[in-house]
N, C-alpha and C positions, 0 to 999 in steps of 0.2 A: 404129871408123873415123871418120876426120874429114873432114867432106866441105868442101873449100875452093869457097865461093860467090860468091869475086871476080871468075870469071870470067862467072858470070851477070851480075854488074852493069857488067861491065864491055861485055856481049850488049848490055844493056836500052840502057845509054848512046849505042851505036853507032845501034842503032835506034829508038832517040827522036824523029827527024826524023820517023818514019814513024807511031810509037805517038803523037805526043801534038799536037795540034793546035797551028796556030803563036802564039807569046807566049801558052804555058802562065804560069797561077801554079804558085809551087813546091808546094802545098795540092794542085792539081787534077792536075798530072804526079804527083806521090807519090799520089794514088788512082789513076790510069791503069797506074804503073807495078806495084801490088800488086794491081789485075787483070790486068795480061798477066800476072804473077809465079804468080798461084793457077788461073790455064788453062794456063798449058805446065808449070808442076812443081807439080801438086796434093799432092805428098809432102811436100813442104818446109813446114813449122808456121809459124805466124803471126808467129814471133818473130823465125827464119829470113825471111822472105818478106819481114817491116820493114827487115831489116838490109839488102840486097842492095839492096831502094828505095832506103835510105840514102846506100848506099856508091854506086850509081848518081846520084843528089841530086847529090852533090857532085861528081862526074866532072861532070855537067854545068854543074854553075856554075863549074868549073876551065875549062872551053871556052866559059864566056858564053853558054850555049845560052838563058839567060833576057834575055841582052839589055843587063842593068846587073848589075855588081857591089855587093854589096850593102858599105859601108862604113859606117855607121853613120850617125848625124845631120849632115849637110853643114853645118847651119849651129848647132850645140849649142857653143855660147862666142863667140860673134860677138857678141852684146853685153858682153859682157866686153872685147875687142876695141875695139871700137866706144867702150866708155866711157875707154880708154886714149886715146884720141886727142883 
């Protein structure tokens, strides 16, 4: 049997507000959230338990829950830019 975990992360996400103190890093919500993960489903293996953090992670930076979206180097070719002119 296969057990679908989506709905867990999909739990942990809703309650995030509540599990992780306000303007978490993604480093300190991903240890918070695989402690609540390994106190309410101590069954669920380590590898399990990373995944649903994961898949959790990124529901939350799909809703900004961190505040900025993460895009890459704002300013990586602006001197290039810059020398054009």
């Amino acid at each position: 049997m296969i057990l679908d975990l989506r709905p867990l992360a999909h739990d942990l996400a809703q309650r995030a507000g509540d599990l992780l103190p306000p303007l978490p890093d993604r480093p300190a919500a991903r240890r918070e959230l695989l402690d609540e993960l390994e106190l309410e489903y101590p069954a669920l293996g380590p590898a399990e338990r990373a995944q649903v953090a994961d898949w959790a992670l990124a529901l939350l930076e799909d809703e900004d829950f961190f505040g900025i979206e993460y895009v890459g180097d704002a300013f990586a070719g602006s001197a290039a830019a810059d020398e054009l002119d």
